[in-house]
N, CA, C and O atoms as a GROMACS GRO file, in nm:
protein
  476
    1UNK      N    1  -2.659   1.604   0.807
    1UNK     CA    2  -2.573   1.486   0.801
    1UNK      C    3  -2.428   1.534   0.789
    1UNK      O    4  -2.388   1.611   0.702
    2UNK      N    5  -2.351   1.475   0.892
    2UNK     CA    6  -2.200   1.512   0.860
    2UNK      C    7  -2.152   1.488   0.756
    2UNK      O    8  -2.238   1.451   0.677
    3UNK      N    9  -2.010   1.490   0.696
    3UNK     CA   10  -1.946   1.458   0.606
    3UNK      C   11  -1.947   1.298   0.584
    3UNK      O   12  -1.985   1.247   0.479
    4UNK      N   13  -1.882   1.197   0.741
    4UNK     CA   14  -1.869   1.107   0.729
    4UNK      C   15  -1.995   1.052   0.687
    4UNK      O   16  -1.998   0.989   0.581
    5UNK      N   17  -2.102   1.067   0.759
    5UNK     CA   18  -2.207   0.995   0.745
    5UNK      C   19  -2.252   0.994   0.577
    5UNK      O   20  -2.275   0.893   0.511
    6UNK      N   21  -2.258   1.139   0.529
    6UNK     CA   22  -2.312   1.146   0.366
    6UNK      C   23  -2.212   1.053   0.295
    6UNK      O   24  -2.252   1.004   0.189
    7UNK      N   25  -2.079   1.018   0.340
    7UNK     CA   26  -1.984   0.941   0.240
    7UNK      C   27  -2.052   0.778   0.262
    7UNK      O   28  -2.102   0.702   0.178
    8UNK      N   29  -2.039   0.765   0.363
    8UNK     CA   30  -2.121   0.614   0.418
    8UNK      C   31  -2.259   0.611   0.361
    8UNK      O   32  -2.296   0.521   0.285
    9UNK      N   33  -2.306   0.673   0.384
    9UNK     CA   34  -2.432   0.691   0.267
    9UNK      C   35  -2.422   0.666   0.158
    9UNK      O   36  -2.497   0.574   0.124
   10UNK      N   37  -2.345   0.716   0.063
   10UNK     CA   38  -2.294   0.714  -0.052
   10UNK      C   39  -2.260   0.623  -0.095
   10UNK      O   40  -2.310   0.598  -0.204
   11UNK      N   41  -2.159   0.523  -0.040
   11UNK     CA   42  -2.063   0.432  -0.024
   11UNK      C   43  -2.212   0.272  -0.033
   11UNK      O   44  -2.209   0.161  -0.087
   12UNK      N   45  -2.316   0.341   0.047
   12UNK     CA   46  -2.410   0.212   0.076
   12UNK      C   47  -2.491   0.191  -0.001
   12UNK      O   48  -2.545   0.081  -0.011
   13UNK      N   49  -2.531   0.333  -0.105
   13UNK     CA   50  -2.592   0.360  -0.208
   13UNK      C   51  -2.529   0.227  -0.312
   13UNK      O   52  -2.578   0.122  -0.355
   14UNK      N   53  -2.404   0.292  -0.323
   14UNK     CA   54  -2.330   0.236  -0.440
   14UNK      C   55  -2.293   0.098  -0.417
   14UNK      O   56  -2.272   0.020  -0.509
   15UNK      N   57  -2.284   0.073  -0.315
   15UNK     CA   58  -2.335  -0.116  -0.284
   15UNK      C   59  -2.400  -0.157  -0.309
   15UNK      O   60  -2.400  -0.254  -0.385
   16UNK      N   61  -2.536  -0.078  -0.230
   16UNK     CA   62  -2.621  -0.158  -0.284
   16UNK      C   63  -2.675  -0.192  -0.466
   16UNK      O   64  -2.737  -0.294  -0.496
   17UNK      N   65  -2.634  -0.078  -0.571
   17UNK     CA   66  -2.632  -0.066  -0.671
   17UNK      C   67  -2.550  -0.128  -0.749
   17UNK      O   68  -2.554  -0.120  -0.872
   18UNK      N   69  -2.465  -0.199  -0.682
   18UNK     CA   70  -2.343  -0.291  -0.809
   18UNK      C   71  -2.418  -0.419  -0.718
   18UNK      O   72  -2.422  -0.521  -0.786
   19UNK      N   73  -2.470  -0.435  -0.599
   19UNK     CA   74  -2.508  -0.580  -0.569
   19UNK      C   75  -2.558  -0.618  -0.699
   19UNK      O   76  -2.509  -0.700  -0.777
   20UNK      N   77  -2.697  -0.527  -0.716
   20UNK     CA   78  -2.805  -0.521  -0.822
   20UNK      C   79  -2.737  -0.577  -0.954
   20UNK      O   80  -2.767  -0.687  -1.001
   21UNK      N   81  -2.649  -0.497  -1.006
   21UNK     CA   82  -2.544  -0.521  -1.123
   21UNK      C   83  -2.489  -0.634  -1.109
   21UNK      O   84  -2.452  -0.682  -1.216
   22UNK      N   85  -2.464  -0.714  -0.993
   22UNK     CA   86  -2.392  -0.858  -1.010
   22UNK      C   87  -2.284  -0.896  -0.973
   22UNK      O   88  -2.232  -1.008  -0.976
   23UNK      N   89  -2.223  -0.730  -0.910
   23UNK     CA   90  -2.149  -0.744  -0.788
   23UNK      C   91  -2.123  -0.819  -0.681
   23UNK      O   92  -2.215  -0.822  -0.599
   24UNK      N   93  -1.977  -0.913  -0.640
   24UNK     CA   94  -2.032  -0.923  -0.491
   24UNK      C   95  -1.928  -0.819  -0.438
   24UNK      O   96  -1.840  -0.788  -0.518
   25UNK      N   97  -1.924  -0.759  -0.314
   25UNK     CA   98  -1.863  -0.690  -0.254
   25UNK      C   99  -1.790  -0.735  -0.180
   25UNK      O  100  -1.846  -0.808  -0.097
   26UNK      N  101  -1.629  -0.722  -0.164
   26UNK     CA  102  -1.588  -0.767  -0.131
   26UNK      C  103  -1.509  -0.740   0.031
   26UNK      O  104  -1.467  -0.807   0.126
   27UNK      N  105  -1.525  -0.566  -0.020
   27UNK     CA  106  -1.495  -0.486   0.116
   27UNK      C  107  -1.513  -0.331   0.057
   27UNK      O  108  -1.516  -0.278  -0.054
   28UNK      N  109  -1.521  -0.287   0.195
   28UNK     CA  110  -1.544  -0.102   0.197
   28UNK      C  111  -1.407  -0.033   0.216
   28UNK      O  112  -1.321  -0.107   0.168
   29UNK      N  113  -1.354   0.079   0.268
   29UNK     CA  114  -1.312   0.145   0.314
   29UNK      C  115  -1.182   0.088   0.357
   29UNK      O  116  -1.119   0.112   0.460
   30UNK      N  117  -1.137  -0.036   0.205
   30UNK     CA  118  -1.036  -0.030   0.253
   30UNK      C  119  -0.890   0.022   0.260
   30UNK      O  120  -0.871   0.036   0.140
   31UNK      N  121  -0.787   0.054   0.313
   31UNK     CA  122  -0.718   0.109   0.390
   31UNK      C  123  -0.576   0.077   0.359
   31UNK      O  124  -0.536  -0.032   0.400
   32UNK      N  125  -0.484   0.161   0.288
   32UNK     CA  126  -0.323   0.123   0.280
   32UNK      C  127  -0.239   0.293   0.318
   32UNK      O  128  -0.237   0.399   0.254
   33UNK      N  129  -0.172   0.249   0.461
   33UNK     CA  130  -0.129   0.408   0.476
   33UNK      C  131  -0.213   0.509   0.529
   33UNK      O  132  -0.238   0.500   0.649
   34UNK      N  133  -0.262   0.606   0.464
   34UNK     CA  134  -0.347   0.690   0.477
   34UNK      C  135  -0.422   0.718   0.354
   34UNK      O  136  -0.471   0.830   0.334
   35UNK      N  137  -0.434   0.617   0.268
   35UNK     CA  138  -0.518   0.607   0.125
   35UNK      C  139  -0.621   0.512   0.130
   35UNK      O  140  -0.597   0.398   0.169
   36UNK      N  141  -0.712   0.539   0.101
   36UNK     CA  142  -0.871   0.426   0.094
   36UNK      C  143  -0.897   0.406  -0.044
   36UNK      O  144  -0.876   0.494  -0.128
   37UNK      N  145  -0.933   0.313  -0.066
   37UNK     CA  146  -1.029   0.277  -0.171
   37UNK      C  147  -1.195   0.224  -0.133
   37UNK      O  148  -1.222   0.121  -0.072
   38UNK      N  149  -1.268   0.299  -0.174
   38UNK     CA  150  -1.414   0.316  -0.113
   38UNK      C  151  -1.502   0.168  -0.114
   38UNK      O  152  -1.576   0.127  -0.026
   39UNK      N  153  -1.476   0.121  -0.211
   39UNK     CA  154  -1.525  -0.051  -0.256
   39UNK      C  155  -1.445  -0.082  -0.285
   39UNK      O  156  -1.348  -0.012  -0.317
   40UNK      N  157  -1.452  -0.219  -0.286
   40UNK     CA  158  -1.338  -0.378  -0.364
   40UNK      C  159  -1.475  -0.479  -0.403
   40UNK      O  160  -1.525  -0.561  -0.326
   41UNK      N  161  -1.493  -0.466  -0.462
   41UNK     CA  162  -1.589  -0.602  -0.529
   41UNK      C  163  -1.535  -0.698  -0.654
   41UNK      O  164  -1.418  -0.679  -0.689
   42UNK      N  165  -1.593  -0.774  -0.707
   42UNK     CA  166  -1.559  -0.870  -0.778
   42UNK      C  167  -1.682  -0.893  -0.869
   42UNK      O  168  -1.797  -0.883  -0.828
   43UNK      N  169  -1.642  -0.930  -1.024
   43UNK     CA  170  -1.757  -0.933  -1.121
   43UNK      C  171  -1.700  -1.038  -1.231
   43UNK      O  172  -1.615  -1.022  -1.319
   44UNK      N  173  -1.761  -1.126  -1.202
   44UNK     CA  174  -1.709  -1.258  -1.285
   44UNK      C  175  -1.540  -1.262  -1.216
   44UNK      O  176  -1.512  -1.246  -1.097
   45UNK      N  177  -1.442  -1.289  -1.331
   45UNK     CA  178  -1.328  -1.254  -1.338
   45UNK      C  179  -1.223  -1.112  -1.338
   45UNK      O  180  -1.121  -1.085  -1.401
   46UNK      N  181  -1.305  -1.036  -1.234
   46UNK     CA  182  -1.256  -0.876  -1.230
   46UNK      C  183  -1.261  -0.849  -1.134
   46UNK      O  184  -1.368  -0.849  -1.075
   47UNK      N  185  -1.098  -0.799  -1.052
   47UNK     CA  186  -1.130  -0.777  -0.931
   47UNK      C  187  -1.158  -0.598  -0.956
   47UNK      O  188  -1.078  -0.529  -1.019
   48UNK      N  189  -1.302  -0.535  -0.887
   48UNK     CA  190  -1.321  -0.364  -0.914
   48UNK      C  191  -1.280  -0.244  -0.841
   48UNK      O  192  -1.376  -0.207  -0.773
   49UNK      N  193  -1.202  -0.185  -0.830
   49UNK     CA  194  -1.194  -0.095  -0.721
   49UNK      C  195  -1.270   0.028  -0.746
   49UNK      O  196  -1.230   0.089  -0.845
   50UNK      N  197  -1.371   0.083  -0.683
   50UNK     CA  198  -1.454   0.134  -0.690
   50UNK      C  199  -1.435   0.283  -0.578
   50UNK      O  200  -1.440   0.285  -0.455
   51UNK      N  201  -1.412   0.405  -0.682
   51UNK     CA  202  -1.447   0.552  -0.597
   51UNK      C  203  -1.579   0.593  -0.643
   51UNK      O  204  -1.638   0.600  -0.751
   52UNK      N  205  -1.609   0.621  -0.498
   52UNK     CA  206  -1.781   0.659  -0.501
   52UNK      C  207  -1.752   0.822  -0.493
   52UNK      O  208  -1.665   0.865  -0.417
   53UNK      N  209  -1.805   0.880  -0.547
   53UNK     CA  210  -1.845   1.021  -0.542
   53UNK      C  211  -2.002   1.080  -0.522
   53UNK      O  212  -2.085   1.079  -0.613
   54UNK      N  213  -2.020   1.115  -0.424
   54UNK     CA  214  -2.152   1.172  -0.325
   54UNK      C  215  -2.185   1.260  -0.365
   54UNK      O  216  -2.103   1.284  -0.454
   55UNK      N  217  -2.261   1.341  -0.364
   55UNK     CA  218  -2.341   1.497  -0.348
   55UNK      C  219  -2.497   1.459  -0.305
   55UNK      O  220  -2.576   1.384  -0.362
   56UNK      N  221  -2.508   1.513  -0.219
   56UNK     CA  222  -2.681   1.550  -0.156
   56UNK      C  223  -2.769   1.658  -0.265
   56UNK      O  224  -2.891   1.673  -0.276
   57UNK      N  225  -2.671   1.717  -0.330
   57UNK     CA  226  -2.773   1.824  -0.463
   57UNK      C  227  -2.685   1.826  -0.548
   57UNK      O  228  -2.568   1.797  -0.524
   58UNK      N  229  -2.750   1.876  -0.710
   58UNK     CA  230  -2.645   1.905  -0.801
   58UNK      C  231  -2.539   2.028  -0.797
   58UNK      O  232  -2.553   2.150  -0.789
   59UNK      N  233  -2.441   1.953  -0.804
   59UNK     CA  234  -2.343   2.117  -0.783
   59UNK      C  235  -2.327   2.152  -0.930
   59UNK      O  236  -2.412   2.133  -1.017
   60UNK      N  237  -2.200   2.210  -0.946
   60UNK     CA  238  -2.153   2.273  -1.085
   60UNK      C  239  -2.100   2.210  -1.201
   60UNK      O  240  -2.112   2.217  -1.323
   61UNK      N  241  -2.012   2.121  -1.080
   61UNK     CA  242  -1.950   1.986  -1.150
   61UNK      C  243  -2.011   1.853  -1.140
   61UNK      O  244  -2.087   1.840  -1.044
   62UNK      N  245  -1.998   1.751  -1.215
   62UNK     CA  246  -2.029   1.670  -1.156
   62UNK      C  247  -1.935   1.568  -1.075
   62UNK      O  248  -1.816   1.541  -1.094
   63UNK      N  249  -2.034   1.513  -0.970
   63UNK     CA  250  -1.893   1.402  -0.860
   63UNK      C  251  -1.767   1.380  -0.938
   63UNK      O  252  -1.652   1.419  -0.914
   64UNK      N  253  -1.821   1.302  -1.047
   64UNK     CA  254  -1.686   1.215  -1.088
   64UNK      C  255  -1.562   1.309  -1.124
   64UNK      O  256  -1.447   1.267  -1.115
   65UNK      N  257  -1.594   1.447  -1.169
   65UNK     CA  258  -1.504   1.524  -1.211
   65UNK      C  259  -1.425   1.556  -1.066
   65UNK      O  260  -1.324   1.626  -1.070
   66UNK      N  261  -1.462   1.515  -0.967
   66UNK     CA  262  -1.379   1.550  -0.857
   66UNK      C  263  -1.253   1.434  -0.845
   66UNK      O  264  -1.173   1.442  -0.751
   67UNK      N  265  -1.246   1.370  -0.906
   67UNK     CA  266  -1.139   1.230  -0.886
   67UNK      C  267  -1.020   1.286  -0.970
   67UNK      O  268  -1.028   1.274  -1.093
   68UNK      N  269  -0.922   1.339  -0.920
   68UNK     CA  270  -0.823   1.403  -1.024
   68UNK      C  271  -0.733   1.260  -1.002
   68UNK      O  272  -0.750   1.152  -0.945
   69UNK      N  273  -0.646   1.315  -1.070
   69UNK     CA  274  -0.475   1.246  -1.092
   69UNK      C  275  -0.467   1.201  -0.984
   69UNK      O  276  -0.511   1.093  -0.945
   70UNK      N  277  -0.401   1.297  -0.914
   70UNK     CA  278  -0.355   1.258  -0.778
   70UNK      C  279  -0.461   1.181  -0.680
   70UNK      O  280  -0.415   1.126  -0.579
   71UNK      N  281  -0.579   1.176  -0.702
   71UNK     CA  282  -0.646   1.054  -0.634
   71UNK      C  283  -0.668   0.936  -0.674
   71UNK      O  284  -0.705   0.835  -0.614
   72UNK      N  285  -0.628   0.966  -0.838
   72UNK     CA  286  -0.602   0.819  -0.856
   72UNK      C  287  -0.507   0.749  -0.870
   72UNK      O  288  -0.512   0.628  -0.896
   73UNK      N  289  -0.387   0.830  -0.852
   73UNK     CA  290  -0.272   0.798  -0.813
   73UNK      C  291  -0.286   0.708  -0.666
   73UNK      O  292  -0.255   0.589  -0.655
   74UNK      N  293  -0.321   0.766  -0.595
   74UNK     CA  294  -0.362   0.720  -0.454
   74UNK      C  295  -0.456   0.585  -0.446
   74UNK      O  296  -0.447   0.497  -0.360
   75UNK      N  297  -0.545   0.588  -0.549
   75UNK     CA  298  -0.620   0.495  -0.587
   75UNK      C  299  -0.544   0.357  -0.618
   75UNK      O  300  -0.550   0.265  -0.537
   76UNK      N  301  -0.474   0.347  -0.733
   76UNK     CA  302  -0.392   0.308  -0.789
   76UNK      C  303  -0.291   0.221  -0.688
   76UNK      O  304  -0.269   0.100  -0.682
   77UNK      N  305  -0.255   0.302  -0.632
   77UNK     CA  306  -0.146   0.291  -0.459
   77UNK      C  307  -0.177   0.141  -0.417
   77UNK      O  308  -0.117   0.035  -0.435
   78UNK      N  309  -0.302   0.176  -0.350
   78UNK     CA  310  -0.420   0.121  -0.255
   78UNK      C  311  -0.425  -0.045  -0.355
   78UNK      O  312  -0.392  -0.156  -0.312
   79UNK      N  313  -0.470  -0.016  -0.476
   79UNK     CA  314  -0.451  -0.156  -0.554
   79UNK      C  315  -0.396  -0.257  -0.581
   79UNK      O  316  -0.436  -0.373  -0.593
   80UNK      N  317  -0.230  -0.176  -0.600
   80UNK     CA  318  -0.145  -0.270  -0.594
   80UNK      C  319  -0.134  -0.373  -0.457
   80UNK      O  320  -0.122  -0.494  -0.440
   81UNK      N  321  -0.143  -0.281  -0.390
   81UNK     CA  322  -0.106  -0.360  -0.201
   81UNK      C  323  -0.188  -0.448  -0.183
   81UNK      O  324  -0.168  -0.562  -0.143
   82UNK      N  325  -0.346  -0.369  -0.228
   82UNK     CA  326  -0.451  -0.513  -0.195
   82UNK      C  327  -0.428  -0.622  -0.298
   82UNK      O  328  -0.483  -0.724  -0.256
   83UNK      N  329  -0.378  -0.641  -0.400
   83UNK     CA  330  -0.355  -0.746  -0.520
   83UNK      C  331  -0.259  -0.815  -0.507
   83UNK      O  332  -0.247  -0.924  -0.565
   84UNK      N  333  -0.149  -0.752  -0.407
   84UNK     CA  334   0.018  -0.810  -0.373
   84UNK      C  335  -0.021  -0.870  -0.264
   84UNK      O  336   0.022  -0.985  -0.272
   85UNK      N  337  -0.094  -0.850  -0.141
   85UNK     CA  338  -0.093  -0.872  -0.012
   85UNK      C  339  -0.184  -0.974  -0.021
   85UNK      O  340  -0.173  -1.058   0.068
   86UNK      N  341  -0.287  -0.994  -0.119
   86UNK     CA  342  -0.390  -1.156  -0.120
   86UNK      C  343  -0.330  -1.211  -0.265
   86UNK      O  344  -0.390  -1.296  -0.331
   87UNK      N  345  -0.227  -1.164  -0.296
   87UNK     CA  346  -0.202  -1.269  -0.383
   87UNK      C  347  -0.296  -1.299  -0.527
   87UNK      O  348  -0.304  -1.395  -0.604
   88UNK      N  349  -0.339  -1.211  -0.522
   88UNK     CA  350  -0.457  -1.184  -0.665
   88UNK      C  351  -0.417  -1.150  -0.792
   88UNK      O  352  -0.386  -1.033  -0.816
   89UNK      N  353  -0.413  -1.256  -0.896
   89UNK     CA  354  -0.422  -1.289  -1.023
   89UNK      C  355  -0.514  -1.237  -1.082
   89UNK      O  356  -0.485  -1.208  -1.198
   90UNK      N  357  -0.608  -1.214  -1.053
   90UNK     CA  358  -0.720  -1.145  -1.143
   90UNK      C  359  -0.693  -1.043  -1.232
   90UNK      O  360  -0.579  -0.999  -1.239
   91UNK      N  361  -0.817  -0.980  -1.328
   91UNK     CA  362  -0.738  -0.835  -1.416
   91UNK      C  363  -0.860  -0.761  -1.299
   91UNK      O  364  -0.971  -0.789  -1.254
   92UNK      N  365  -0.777  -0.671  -1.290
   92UNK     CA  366  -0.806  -0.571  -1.211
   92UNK      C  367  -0.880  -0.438  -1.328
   92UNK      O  368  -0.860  -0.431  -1.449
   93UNK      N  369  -0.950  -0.363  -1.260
   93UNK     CA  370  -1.035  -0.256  -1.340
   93UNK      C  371  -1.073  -0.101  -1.198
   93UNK      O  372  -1.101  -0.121  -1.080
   94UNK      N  373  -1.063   0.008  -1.251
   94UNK     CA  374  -1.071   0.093  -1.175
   94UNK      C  375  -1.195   0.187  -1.215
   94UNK      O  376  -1.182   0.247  -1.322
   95UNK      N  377  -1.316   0.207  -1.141
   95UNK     CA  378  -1.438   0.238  -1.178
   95UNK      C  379  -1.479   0.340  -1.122
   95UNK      O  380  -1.393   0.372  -1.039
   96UNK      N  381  -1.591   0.436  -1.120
   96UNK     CA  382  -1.640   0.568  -1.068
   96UNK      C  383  -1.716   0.564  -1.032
   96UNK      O  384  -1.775   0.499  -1.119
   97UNK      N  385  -1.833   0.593  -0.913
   97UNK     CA  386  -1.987   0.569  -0.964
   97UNK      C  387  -1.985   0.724  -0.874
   97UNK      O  388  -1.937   0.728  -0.760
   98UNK      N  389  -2.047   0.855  -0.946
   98UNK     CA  390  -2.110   0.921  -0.902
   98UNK      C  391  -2.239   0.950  -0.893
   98UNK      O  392  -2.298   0.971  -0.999
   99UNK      N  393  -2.335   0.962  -0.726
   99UNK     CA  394  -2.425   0.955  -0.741
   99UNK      C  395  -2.481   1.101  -0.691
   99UNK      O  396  -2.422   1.163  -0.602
  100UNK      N  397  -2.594   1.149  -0.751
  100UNK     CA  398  -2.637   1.288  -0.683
  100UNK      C  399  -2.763   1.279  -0.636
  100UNK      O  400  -2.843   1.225  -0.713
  101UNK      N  401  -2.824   1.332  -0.483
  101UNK     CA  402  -2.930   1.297  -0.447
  101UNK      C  403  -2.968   1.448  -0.450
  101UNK      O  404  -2.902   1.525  -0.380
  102UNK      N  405  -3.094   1.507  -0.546
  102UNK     CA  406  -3.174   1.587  -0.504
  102UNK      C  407  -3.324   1.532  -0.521
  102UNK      O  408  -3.385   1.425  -0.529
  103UNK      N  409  -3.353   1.699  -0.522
  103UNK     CA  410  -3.502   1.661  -0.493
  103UNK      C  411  -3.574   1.646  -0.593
  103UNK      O  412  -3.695   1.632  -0.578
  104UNK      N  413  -3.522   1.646  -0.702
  104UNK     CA  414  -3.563   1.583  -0.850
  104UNK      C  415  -3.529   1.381  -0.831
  104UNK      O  416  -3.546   1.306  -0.927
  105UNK      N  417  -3.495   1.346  -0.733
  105UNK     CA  418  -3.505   1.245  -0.734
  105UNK      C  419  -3.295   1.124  -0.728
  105UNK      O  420  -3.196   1.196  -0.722
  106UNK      N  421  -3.282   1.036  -0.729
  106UNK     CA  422  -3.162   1.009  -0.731
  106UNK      C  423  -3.089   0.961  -0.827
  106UNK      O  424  -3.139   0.862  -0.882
  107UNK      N  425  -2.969   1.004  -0.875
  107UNK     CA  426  -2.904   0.987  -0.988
  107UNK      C  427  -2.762   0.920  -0.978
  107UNK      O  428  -2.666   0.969  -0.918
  108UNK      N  429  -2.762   0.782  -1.058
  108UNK     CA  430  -2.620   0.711  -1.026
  108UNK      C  431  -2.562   0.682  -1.179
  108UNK      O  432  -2.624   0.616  -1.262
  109UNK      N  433  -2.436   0.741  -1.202
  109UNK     CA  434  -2.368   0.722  -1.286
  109UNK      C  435  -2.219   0.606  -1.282
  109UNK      O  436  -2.108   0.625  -1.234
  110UNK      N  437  -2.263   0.510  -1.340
  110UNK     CA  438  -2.128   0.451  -1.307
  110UNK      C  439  -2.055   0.415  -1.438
  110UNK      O  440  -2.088   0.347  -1.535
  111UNK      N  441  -1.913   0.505  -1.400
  111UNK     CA  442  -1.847   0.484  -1.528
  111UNK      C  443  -1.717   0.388  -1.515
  111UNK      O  444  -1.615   0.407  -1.449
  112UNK      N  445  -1.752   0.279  -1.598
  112UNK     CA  446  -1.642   0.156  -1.592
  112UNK      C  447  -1.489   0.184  -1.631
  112UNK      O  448  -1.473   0.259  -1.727
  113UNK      N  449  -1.405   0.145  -1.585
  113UNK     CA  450  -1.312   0.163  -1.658
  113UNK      C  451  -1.266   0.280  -1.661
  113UNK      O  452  -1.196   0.311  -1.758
  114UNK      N  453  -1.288   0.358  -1.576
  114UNK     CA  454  -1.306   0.550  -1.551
  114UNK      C  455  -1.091   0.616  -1.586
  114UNK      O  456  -1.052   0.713  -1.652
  115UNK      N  457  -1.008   0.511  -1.507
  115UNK     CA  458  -0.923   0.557  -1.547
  115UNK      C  459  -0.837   0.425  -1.561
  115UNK      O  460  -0.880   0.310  -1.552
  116UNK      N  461  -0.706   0.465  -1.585
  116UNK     CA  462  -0.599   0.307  -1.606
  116UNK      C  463  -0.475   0.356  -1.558
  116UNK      O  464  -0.439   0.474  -1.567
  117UNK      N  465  -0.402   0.248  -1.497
  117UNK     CA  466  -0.248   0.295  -1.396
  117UNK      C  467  -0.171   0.329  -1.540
  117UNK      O  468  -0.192   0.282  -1.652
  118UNK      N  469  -0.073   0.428  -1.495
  118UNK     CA  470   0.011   0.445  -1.622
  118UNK      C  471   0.165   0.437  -1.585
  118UNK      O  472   0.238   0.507  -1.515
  119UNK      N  473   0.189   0.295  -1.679
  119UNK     CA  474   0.317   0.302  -1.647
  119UNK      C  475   0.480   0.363  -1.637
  119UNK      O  476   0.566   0.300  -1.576
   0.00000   0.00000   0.00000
């Protein structure tokens, strides 16, 4: 599986796993510049922006430790524009879900609230 495809994978995983949670989804892959935010869903009164972190086996680290500063800086970016550009009042929340697929079976961690914009 290419890169793209394991992220889309990933990405469909973790859809389908916040549907479950009570999610609705609101969009994928979406797009400001050359910065994405992987999900946009909504949970009650919360709009979520959601980075998915993939692995096909366990590595050293885990996914989520791959989301530094600077991607959530980028993250962050991506938020404001989608919240300015529809006009969205909501409280906004920025979330993680890393999932690891081996052959011990599949593992999804989702951590709420993973980081916060700093002013």
């Amino acid at each position: 599986m290419n890169t793209a495809k394991t992220g889309a994978h990933g990405e469909d995983l973790c859809a389908n796993y916040l549907v479950e949670k009570g999610f609705a989804i609101l969009t994928k892959n979406y797009r400001f510049g050359k910065n994405e935010v992987d999900i946009i869903g909504k949970l009650k009164d919360t709009i979520v922006f959601v980075e998915v972190k993939y692995r096909a086996d366990d590595s050293i680290i885990a996914p989520w430790q791959a989301v530094t500063r600077k991607k959530q800086r980028q993250i962050i970016r991506v938020a404001n524009q989608y919240l300015q550009n529809g006009a969205i009042e909501l409280e906004a929340r920025f979330d993680v879900v890393s999932i690891v697929q081996s052959p011990l079976g599949l593992r999804i961690d989702h951590i709420e609230d993973a980081f916060y914009p700093i002013a």
